[in-house]
VMD Tcl script that draws the C-alpha trace (Angstrom):
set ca {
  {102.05 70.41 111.01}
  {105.32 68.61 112.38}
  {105.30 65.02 113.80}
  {105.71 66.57 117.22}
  {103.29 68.79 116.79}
  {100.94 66.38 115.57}
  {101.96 64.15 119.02}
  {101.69 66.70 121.27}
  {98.21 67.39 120.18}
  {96.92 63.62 120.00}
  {98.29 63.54 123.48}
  {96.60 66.22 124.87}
  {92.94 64.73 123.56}
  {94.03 61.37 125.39}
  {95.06 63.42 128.46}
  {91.90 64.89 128.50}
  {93.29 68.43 128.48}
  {91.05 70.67 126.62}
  {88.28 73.21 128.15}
  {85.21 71.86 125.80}
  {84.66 69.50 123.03}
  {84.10 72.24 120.48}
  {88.45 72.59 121.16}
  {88.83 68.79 120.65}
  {86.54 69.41 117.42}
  {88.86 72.11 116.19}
  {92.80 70.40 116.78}
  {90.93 67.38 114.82}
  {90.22 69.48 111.95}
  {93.93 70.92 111.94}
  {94.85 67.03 112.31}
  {93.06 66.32 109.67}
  {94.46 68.74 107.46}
  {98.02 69.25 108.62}
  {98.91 65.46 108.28}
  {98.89 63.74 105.29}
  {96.84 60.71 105.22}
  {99.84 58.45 104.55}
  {101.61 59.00 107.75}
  {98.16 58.05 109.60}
  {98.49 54.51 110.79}
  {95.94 51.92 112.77}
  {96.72 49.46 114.79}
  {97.05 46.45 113.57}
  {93.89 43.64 114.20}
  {94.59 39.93 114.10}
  {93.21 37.99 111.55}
  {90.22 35.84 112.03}
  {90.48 32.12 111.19}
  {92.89 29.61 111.44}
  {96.10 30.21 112.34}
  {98.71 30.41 110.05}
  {100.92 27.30 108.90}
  {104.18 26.32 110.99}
  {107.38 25.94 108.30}
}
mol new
graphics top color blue
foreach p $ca { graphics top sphere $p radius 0.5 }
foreach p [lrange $ca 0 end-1] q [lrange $ca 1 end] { graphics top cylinder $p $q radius 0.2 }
display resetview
């Protein structure tokens, strides 16, 4: 699966724009297999704790 591909169909979940959850079940299946795990990324969470130390 290309990038675009890949894009397209992540945006189409967040848009909402599938017919019935079993079709949302299926393009995360072909997600899962058409893109290799290291070009998945999460967002990135802050730390907890202190801040860290001003140079």
């Amino acid at each position: 699966m290309s990038r675009a591909d890949a894009v397209a169909l992540v945006q189409r979940i967040l848009d909402a724009d599938y017919a019935s959850d079993d079709e949302v079940d299926g393009w995360l299946d072909s997600l899962d297999t058409g893109v290799p795990v290291r070009h998945l990324t999460a967002p990135r969470r802050p730390r907890l704790g202190r801040p860290p130390a001003r140079r």
